[in-house]
C-alpha positions, 0 to 999 in steps of 0.5 A: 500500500502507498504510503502518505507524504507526511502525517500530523497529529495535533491534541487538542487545545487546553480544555476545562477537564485538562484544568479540573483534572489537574486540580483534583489530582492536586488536590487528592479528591476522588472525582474530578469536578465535570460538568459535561460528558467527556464528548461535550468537553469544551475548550478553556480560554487558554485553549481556544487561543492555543488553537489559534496559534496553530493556526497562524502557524499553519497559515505561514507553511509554503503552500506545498506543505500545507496539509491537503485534508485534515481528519478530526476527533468528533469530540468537542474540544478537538473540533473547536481546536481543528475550527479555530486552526483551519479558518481560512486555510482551505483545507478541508476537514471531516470527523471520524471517531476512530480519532475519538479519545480513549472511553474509560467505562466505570473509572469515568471522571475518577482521579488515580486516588479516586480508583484506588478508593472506590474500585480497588480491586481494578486498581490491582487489576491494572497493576497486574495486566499493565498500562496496555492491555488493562481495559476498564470494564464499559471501557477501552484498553490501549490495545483496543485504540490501536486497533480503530487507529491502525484501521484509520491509517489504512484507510488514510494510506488507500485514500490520500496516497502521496497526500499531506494529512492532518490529524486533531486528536487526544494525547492517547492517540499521539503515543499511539501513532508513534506504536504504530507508525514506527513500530515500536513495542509495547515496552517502548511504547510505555516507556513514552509514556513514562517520560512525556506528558502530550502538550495542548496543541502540540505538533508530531509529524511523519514524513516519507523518507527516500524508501517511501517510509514515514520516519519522525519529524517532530514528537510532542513539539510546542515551538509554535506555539512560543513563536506565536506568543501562546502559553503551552500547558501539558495537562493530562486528559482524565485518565485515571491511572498512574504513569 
């Protein structure tokens, strides 16, 4: 199968369960203080103008990078964030859900203490099955998101062949690309994890190499956000699970 010219992915800008989650964790509450479902999230003040800045970054790209189609989550956050970043580019966008943000089940809206506390034998379940392969009962396992992930890029390769495509996502889904766009393992793959928390509007991009291989441009990069004199954050999502 042809492979894409170069590969984007953009989490979201800074939302208001980016900021709740932070302040329950910092705070040692169980729940974390949501007043909309996890599709419904919208973006903060700080988020919206994060976007923006993507957008002014997008729009100084000579025209032969810029991205041909963009391919957003359906989750409110990353649609505003994809809205505010492509006004007046051009390009056009559509929604897909396998972009959607990893579904949690039960530990929905539950700090890491919050698990802990209320649900602990899925606590000592996930210390036993690891970070990857535990799946939430009613939720999604790692596993499970790269599945409707690696359907995604085969379809992006069928469809947008030669082609330069965006994608407006969560910071899962960034880790996940990495897995499987360059191969890497699972031990790998957590050892990201462990490492680097996906920033709001961050940049990470592929770009074919001589062989016609996608190969890393850049991994998790805010460098245009600075230049367009927007604060970056790096703010979980509402996991509910240890490092």
């Amino acid at each position: 199968m042809a492979e894409l010219a170069t590969l984007w992915i953009v989490r979201h800008g800074e939302s208001t369960a980016n900021v709740a989650a932070t302040a329950a964790e910092t705070s040692g509450a169980e729940l974390i203080d949501l007043t909309h479902r996890d599709a419904d999230v919208p973006l903060s003040a700080t988020g919206e103008e994060q976007a923006r800045a993507t957008g002014r970054w997008l729009a100084g790209l000579p025209e032969g990078r810029r991205p041909d189609v963009a391919v957003v989550s359906p989750y409110l956050r990353a649609v505003r964030t994809a809205e505010l970043a492509l006004a007046g580019t051009g390009v056009p966008a559509s929604r897909d859900e396998r972009l959607r943000d990893r579904e949690l089940g039960i530990l929905d809206g539950l700090t890491g203490h919050g698990v802990r506390q209320r649900y602990p034998e899925e606590s000592a379940r996930r210390a036993r099955l690891g970070k990857f392969y535990y799946r939430p009962p009613g939720g999604e396992s790692w596993t499970d998101v790269a599945l409707r992930l690696r359907a995604l890029l085969g379809d992006l390769r069928r469809d947008h062949a030669g082609g330069r495509v965006l994608l407006f996502g969560h910071d899962a889904l960034v880790f996940l690309l990495r897995y499987l766009v360059e191969g890497l393992t699972e031990a790998e793959l957590m050892a990201l994890t462990r490492e680097h928390v996906i920033a709001n509007c961050s940049v990470t991009a592929w770009s074919a190499d001589a062989t016609g291989r996608l190969t890393p441009d850049v991994f998790n990069d805010v460098a245009h956000l600075h230049r367009q004199g927007a604060r970056p954050t790096r703010e979980d999502e509402v996991h509910a699970e240890p490092v």
